[in-house]
C-alpha positions in Angstrom: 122.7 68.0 141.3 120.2 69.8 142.6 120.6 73.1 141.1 120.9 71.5 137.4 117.4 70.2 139.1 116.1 73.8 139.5 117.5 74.9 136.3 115.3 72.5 134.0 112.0 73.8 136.1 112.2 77.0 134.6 112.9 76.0 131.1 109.7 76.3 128.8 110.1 74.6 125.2 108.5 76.9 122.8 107.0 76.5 119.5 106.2 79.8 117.4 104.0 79.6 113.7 104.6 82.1 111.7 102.4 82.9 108.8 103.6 82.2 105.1 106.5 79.6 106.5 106.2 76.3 106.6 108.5 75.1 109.2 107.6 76.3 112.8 110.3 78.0 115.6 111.0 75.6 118.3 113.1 76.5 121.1 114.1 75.9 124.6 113.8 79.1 126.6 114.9 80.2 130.3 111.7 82.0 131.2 108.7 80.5 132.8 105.5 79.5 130.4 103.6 82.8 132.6 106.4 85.1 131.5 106.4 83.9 127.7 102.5 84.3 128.2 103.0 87.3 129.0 105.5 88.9 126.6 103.0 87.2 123.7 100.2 88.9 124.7 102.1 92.7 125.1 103.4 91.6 121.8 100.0 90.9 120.3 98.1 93.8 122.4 100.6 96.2 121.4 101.4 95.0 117.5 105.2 95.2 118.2 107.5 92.6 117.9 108.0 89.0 119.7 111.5 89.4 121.3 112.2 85.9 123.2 115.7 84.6 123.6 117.0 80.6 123.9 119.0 79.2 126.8 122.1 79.8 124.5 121.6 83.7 124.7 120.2 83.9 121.3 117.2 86.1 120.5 114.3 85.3 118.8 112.6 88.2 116.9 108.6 88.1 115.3 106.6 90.7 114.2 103.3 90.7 116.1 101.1 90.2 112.8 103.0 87.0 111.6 102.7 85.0 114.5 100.4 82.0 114.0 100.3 80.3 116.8 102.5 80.3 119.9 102.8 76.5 121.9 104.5 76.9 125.6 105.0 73.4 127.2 107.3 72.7 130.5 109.9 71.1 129.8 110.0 67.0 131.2 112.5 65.4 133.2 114.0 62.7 130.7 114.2 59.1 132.2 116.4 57.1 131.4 115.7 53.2 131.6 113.7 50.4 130.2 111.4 50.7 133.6 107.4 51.2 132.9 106.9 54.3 134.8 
């Protein structure tokens, strides 16, 4: 149990915007929210293209210029129970 434990603390839930679409990109990805920080802003800084990939192993391609808005958010232990916590 405790290396599924480990596992969820580096997952990062991800929400991309891209411009002209109206649904969003959400995602559940293996890096940290600093890493995904990261590879937005190189991404942005550089005008090349978003390249993230999901915990399934699939990649996620954006061009730099049709990003909107990028959301990182760690991902929360889900509890399970009727218990006010």
């Amino acid at each position: 149990m405790s290396t599924k434990k480990s596992e969820t603390a580096q997952k990062s839930e991800v929400r991309i915007a891209i411009t002209d679409v109206a649904r969003e990109l959400s995602f559940e990805c293996p890096l940290t929210a600093a890493e995904i920080r990261s590879a937005v802003d190189h991404a942005l800084s550089t005008q090349s293209a978003l390249v993230l990939s999901d915990i399934r192993g699939r990649e996620i391609i954006v061009p730099a210029d049709k990003i909107g808005f990028v959301e990182i958010g760690e991902q929360a232990e889900r509890r399970v129970g009727f218990a006010n916590a």
